[in-house]
N, C-alpha and C positions, 0 to 999 in steps of 0.2 A: 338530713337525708340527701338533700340536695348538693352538697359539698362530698360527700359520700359516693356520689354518684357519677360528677362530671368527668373528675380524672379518669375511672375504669373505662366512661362511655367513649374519651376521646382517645382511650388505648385499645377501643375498637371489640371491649369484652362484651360479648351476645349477651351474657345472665343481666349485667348491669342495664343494658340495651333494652333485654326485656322489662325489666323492675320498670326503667323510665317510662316506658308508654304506657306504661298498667299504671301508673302514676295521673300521667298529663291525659288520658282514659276517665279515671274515676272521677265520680261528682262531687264527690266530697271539698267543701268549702277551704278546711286545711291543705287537704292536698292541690287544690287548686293554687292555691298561693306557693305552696314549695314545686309547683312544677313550672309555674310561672318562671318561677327567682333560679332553676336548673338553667329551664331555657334563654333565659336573658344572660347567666354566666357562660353557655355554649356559644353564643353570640358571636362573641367576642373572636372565636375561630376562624367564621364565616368561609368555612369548607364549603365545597357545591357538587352534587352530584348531577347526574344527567336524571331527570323523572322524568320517567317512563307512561305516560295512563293508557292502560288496556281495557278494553268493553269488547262484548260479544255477545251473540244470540247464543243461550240455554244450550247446549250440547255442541256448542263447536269444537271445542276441546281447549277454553282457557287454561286449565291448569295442567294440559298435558304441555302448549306451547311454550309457558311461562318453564316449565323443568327443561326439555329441551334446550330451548333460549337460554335459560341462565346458568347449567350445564357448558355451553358453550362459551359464554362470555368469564366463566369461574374457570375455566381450562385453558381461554387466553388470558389469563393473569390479576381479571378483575374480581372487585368484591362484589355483589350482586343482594340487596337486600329488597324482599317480594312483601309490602300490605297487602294482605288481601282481605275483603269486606264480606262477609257472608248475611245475607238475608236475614232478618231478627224474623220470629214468630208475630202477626201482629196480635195473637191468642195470649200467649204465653211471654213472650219476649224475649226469648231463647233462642240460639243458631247453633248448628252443627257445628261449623268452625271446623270443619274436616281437611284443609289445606295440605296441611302436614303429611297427612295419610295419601294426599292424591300429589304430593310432590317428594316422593321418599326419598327419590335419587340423591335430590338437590338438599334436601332437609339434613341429609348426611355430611355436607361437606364445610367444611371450616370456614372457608369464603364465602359463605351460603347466609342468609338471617331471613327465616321465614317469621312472620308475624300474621296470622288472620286475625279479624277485628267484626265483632257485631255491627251491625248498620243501625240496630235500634229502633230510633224512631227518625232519623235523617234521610229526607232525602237526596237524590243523585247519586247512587249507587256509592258514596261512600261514607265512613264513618265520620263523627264529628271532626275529630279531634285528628283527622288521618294526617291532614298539614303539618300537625305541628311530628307526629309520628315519622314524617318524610325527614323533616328537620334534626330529628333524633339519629335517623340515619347518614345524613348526611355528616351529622358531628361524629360519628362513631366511624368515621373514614370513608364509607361504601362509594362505588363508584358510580353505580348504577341503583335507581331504586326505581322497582315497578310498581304501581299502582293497580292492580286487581280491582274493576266492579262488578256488582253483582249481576248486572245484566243489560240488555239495551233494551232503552226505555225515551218516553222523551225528556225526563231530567237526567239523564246520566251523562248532561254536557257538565254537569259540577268539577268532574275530575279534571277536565281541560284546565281548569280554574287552580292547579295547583301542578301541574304538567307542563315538560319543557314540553315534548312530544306528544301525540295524543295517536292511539293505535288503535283503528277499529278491526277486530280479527272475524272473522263471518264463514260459512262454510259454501260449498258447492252448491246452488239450487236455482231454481229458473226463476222467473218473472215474478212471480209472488214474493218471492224474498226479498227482492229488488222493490217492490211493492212496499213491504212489510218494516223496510227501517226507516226510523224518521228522518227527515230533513235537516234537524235540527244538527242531529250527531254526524251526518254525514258534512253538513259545513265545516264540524270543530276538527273532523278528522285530519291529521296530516298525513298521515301512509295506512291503506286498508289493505290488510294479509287476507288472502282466500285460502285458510287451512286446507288440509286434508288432499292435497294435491300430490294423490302418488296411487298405485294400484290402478282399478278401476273408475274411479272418481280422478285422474288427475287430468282428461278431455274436459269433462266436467266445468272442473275447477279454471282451466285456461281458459273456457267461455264465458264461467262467471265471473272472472277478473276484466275479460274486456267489457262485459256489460258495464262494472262497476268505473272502469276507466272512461268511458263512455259519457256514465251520470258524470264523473265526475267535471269533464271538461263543460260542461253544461252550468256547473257554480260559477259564483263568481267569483273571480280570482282577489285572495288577499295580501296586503303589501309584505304582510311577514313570510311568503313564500315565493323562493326563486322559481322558476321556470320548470315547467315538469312537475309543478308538487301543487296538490297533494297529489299519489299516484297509488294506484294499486299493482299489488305484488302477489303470489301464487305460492304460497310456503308447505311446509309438511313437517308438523312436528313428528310423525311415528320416525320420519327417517333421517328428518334435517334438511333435507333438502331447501335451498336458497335461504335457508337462516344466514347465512353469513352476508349474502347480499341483503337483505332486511337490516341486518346491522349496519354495514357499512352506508345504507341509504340513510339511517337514522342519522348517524356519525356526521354525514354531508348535510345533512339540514342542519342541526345543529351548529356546525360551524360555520353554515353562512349565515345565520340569524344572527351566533355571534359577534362574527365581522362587520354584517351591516348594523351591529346596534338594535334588531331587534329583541336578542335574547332578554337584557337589562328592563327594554321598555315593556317586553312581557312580564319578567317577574315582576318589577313596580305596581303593574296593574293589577297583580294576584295579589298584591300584600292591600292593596288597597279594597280588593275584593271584599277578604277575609276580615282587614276590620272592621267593613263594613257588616260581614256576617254575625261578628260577635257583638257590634252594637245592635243590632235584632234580637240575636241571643239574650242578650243580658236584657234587654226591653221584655221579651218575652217571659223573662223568669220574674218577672215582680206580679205577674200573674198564680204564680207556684206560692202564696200565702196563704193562712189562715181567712183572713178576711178576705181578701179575692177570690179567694176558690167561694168560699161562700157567698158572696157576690154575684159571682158566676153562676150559680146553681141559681140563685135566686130570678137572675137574668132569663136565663134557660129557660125556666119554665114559665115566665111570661112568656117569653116568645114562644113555646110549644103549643100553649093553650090560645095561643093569638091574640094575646090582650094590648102585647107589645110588636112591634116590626122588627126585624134583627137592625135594622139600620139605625132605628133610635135609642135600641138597645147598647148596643154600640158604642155609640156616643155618652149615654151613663153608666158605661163601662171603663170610655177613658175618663170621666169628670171624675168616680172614684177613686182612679189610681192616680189623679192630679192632686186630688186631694189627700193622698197620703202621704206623694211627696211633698208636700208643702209645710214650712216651717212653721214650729209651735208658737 
């Protein structure tokens, strides 16, 4: 499958594109290993796109701006491919996965690769596996890949963690909103859009851009950013308006991070991130046994009944799983 796959991916065919990530996606033990040995054969190309990470509050109009935006950048001549991560049920474990539907325009066009992805059980607004899904893009030529989360939160700094750029988009609203987003996402941010800036609401919008410009000169300043950044900006997707300067602000950060050396020492840090994510992962799944799960249940309910402390509980939880690795 894997040999099947690289060549169409690196001649930039969507069907194949998609097969891949519904591939390096499933849990399955086989497929993990054939998406592995795809990925490590795409390697070798070491294509790089610009990644893009978007977050915003609940009705700002992420996936109006992302069509817009990448309408724009597919009509200056780029390939444009959008993950987006939609909310798992934590009932059911199901998502809408409705992207497609709320990105028609874009979804239509040949330079276009929309892909939405369940979030699952992962936290920070994106999917597990969305890194290595960026990567896919990347080998499949795109120039631009955006990142889509699900919401702002205070772990939705994750996406930073796989992001050249990191884009917080927020709507017009007064002090409480300004109240209402974390600390955390306003550090990672490098450029913050105030949608909806046109009509009625684009007074609005220019005063809650200065508030945010405001906070912003109040952080502390980080070395990976020249002078003026992070900044906030005043956009409108219904019309476009200053989409093309948001681009080109993007365009200018990025090439001086590149220049000063910071772009490389970023991504170093992310691949270093990540494998650190997946030695947690892979830690975490020698809990997914027979015997462990069993274990665990048994654990459980000592400690629900109180007969045990979760802390010492704990502790012969790891002595079991030390003892299973350990040779016969």
């Amino acid at each position: 499958m894997t040999l099947d796959l690289a060549d169409p991916i690196r001649a930039g065919e969507r069907r194949a594109l998609a097969r891949a990530i519904t591939l390096v996606e499933s849990r399955r033990a086989d497929h993990r290993k054939d998406a592995e040995a795809l990925l490590a054969d795409l390697a070798t190309d070491r294509r790089e796109a610009i990644r893009i990470g978007l977050s915003g509050t609940p009705g700002v109009g992420k996936s109006s701006f992302i069509e817009a935006f990448g309408m724009m950048l597919v009509e200056a001549g780029l390939k444009v491919a959008v993950l987006a991560v939609d909310p798992s049920s934590a009932r059911s474990g199901g998502s809408i996965l409705g992207d497609k539907t709320r990105m028609e325009r874009l979804s239509r066009e040949p330079q276009a690769f929309i892909r939405p992805s369940p979030s699952q059980t992962q936290l920070g607004g994106v999917a597990r596996r969305s890194r290595e899904a960026v990567f896919l893009c990347e080998a499949a030529g795109y120039d631009v890949v955006l990142i889509e989360t699900v919401g702002v939160g205070q772990s939705e700094t994750v996406v930073a963690e796989m992001s050249d750029l990191f884009v917080l988009l927020l709507a017009p609203a007064g002090g409480d909103e300004l109240q209402g987003v974390k600390r955390g996402i306003m550090e990672q941010a490098d450029l913050i859009l105030v949608n909806k800036a046109d009509g009625d609401l684009k007074a609005q919008a220019t005063r809650t851009c200065a508030d945010y410009s405001g906070a912003l000169r109040l952080l502390r300043k980080r070395p990976e950013d020249p002078e003026g950044f992070p900044k906030a900006m005043t956009v409108s997707a219904m019309t476009g308006a200053n989409l093309d300067d948001a681009w080109f602000t993007m365009q200018a950060l990025a090439d001086w991070r590149r220049s000063e050396g910071h772009w490389d020492t970023r991504r170093a840090g992310q691949a270093r991130h990540w494998f650190r994510a997946e030695v947690e992962a892979a830690l975490l799944a020698q809990l997914d046994t027979p015997g462990a799960r069993q274990q665990m249940a048994e654990l459980s309910e000592a400690v629900a009944d109180g007969s045990v402390l979760p802390a010492a509980a704990a502790r012969d939880m790891a002595t079991f799983l030390r003892k299973q690795d350990a040779p016969l």
